[in-house]
C-alpha positions as CSV (number, residue, x, y, z in Angstrom):
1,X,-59.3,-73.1,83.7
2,X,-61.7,-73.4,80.8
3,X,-65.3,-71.6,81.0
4,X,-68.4,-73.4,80.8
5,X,-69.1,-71.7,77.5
6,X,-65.6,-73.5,75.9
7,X,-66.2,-77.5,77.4
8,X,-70.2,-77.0,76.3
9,X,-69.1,-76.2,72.4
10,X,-65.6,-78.4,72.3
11,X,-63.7,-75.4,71.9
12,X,-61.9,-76.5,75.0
13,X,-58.9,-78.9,73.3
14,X,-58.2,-76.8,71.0
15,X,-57.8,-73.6,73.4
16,X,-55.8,-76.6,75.8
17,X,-53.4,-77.7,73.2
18,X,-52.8,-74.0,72.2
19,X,-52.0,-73.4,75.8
20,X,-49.9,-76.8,75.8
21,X,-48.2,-75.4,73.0
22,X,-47.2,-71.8,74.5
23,X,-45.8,-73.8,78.1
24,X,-43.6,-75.5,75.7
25,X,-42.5,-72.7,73.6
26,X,-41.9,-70.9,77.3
27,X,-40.1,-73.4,78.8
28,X,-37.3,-74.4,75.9
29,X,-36.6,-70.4,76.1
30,X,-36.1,-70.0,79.5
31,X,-35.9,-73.9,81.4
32,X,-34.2,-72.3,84.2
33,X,-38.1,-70.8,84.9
34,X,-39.2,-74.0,85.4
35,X,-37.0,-76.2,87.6
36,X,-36.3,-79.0,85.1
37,X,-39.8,-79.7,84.2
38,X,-41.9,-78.9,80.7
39,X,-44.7,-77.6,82.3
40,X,-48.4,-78.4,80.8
41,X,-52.0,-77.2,81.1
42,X,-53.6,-79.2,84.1
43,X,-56.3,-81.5,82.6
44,X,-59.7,-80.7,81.3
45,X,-62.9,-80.8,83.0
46,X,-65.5,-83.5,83.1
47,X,-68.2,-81.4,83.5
48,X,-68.5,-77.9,84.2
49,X,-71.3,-75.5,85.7
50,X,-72.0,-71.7,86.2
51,X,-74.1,-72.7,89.7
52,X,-73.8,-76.6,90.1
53,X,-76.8,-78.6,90.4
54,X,-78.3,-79.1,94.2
55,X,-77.3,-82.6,95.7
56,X,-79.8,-85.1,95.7
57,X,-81.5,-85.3,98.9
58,X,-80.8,-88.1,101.2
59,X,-83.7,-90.3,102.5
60,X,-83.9,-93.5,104.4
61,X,-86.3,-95.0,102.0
62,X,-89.0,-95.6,104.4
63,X,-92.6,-95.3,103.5
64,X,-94.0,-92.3,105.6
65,X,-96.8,-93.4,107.7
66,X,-99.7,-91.3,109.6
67,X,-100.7,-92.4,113.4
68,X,-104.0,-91.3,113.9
69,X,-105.0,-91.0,117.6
């Protein structure tokens, strides 16, 4: 997990191929830890948010109209 703060000022790939970098360092010292398999970092966000945005709100597009009695 990266916070916001790291993705907004593209500190992020650097702090993920660090992390890359420790996994592999981990797993050629002990490989029995990892089943067979070099571990890695799981991929970075796309976007990331401290409280998401709301979700647009649906409408069906229809002009509202007013029946007066």
């Amino acid at each position: 997990m990266h916070t916001p703060a790291t993705v907004h000022d593209g500190t992020a790939a650097q702090i993920q191929a660090r992390r890359a970098a420790t996994l592999h360092a981990a797993f050629r010292a002990h490989p029995e830890r990892f089943r067979g398999r070099c571990p890695s970092p799981p991929p970075l966000p796309d976007k990331v948010w401290i409280n998401p945005p709301p979700e647009p709100l649906q409408t069906d597009n229809q002009p509202q109209t007013t029946h007066v009695a």
